[in-house]
C-alpha positions in Angstrom: 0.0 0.0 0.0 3.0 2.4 0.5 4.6 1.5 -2.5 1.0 2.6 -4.4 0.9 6.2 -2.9 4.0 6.7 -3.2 3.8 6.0 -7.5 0.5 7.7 -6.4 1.9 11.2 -5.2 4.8 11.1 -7.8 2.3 11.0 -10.7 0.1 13.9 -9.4 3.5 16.1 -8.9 4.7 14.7 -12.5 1.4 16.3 -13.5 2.2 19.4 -11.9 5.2 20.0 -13.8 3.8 18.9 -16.9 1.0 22.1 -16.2 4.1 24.3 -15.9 4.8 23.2 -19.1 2.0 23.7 -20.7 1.5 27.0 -19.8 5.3 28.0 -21.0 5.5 26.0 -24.3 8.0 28.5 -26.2 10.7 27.4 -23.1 9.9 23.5 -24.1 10.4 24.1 -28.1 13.6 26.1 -27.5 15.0 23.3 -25.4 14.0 21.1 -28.2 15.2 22.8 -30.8 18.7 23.5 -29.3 20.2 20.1 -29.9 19.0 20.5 -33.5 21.3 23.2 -34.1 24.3 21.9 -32.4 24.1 18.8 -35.0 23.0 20.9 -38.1 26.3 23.0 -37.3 28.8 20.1 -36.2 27.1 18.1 -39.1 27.7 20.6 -41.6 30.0 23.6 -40.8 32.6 21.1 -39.0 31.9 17.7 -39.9 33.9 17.9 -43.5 37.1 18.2 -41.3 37.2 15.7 -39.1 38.1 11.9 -39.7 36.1 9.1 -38.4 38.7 6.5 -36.8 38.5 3.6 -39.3 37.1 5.6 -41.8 32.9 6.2 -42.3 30.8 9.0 -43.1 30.8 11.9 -40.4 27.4 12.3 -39.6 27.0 8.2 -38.8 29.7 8.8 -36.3 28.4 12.2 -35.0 24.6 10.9 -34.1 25.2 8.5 -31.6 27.4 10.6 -30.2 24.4 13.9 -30.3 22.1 11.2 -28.5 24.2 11.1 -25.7 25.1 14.7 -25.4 21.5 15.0 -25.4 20.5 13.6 -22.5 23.1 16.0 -20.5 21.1 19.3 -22.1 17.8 20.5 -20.6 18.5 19.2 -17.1 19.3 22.7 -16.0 15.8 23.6 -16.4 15.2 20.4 -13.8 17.9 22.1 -11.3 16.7 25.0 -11.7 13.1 24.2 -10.6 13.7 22.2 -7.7 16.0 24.9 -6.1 13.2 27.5 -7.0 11.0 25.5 -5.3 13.0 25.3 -2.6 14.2 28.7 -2.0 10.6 29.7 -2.3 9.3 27.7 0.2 7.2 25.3 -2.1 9.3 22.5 -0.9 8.3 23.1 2.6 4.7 23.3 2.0 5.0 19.6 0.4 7.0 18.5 3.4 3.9 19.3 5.7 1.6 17.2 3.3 1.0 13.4 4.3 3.1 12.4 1.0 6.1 10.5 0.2 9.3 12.5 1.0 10.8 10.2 -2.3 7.6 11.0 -4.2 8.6 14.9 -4.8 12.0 14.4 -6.5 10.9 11.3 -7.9 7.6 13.4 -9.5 10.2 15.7 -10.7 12.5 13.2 -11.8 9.5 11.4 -14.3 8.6 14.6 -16.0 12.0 15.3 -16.8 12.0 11.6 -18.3 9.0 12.2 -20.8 11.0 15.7 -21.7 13.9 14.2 -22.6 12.0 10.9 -24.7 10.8 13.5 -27.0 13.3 15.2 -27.4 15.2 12.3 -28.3 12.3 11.5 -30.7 12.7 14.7 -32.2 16.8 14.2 -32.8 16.4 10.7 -33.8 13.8 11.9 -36.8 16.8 14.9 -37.2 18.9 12.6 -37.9 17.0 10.7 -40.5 16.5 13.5 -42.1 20.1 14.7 -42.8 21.2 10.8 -43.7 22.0 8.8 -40.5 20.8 5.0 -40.0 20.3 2.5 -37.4 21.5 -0.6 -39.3 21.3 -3.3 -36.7 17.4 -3.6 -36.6 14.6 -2.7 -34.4 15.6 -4.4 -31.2 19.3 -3.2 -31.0 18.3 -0.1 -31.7 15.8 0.4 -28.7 18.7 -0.9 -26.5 20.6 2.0 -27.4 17.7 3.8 -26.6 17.5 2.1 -23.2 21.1 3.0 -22.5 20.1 6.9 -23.6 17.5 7.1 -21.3 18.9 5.2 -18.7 22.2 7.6 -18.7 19.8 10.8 -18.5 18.0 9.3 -15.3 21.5 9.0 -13.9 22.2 12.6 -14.3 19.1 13.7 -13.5 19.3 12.0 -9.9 23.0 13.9 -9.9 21.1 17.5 -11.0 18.4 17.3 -8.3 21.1 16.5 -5.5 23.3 19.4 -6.4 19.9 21.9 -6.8 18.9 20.9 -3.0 22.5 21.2 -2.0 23.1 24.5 -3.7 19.5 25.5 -2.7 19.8 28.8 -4.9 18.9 28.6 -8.5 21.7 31.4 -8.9 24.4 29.0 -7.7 23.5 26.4 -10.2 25.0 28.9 -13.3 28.1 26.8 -13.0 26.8 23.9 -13.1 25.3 24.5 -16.5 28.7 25.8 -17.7 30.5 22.7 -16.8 28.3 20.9 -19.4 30.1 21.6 -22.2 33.4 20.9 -21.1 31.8 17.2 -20.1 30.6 17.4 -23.6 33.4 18.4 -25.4 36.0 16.3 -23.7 34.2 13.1 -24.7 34.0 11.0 -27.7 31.1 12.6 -29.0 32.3 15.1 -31.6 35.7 13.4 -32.3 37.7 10.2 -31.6 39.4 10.7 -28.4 42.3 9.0 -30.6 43.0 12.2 -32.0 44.3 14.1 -28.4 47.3 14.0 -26.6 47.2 10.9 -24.6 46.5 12.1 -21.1 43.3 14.3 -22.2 42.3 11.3 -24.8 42.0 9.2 -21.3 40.0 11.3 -19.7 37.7 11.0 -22.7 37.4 7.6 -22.5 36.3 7.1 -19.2 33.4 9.9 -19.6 29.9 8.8 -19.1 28.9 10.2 -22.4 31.5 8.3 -23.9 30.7 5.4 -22.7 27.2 5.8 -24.1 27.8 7.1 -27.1 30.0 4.6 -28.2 28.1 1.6 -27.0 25.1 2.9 -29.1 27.3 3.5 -32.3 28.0 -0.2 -31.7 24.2 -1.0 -31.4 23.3 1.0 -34.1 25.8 -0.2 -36.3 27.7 3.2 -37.2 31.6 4.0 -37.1 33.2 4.4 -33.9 35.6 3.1 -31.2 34.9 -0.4 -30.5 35.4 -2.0 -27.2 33.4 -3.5 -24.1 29.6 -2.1 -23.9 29.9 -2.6 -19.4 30.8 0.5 -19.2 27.4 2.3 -20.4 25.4 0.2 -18.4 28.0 0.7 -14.8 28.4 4.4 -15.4 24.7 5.0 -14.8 23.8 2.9 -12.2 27.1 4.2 -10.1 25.6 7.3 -9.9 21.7 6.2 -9.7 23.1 4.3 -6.9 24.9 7.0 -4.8 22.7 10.6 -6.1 19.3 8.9 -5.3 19.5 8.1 -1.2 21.1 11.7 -1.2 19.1 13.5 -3.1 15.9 11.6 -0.7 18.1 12.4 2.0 18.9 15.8 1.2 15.3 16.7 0.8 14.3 14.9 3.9 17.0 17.3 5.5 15.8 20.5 3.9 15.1 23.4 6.8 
């Protein structure tokens, strides 16, 4: 019976956010359309320069890599929210409810899940559209969606501990900054072949790496190839330490 309220109160708050959404849609398309510019302009102002390690067209390699960079943009909107609504005293007013102190980050957490399917929907059907394929059939290409989805949960978990720790939506500015370096230094854009040795390290062991090249394996594009562990670990590493202390964190909210 608590397990039911608890999906229970997460689906009403889900809802709530989904109402904010509603009633600001020009802030939902922009955060759609954003990816959708990066990859028109890596795919076509940069992608005629760099070399795909083994050889391959550009924009097979560059995809995958776009999915997984994806699912790292838009969560400062998430952050953002849940420190607003901390700072402003909403949080408190859900404390004093008889609810499920895990159902208002998880609530959160679910909305943020259904943004980021479409906008993958909407970057998949991008990429269709300027020439990429998934040539490894139907069911390996939902497991790389799984493993898309499943890295943004991860990062979300890590977003909504660092808005209740920061607990002003100001404070969370560099947060959203230290995406692109994440981004950048990753094998998304380029092999990490291709820098000095040190730095190409660091790339490899990058969540986003790790995703992006396990999904350029399942979909059958160009890319490094090596063990897919990694893009199944990665996630659940941080699902496993961000979730009892983001629950805890709100739990410890004054």
């Amino acid at each position: 019976m608590t397990t039911y309220w608890m999906i229970s109160d997460s689906w009403t708050l889900t809802q709530r956010t989904l109402r904010h959404w509603r009633n600001q849609p020009a802030q939902l398309v922009l955060n759609l359309l954003f990816p959708v510019m990066v990859l028109l302009m890596f795919a076509y102002l940069f992608g005629g320069a760099i070399e795909v390690p083994g050889g391959g067209d550009y924009r097979e390699y560059l995809l995958p890599g776009m999915f997984a960079l994806t699912m790292a943009f838009g969560l400062e909107g998430t952050y953002t929210a849940v420190a607003a609504d901390a700072q402003r005293g909403v949080t408190d007013r859900f404390r004093t409810m008889p609810i499920s102190a895990a159902s208002v980050v998880t609530g959160r957490s679910l909305a943020d899940m259904l943004d980021a399917a479409v906008g993958l929907g909407v970057l998949l059907a991008c990429g269709l559209a300027v020439g990429w394929r998934a040539h490894h059939g139907i069911m390996d290409a939902l497991a790389a969606v799984g493993l898309l989805l499943l890295l943004r949960y991860a990062l979300l978990w890590l977003g909504i501990w660092l808005a209740l720790a920061a607990g002003k939506p100001e404070t969370l500015m560099a947060v959203q900054i230290l995406v692109w370096p994440l981004g950048f230094l990753s094998s998304v854009f380029t092999s990490p072949e291709t820098m000095p040795g040190w730095l190409g390290t660091i790339a490899r062991w990058n969540p986003l790496s790790a995703t992006a090249d396990a999904t350029r394996q399942l979909f059958g594009n160009p890319g490094e190839t090596g063990p897919a562990w990694p893009a199944i670990v990665w996630p659940l590493v941080l699902l496993i330490v961000f979730v009892p202390l983001a629950v805890r964190r709100y739990r410890r909210l004054t």
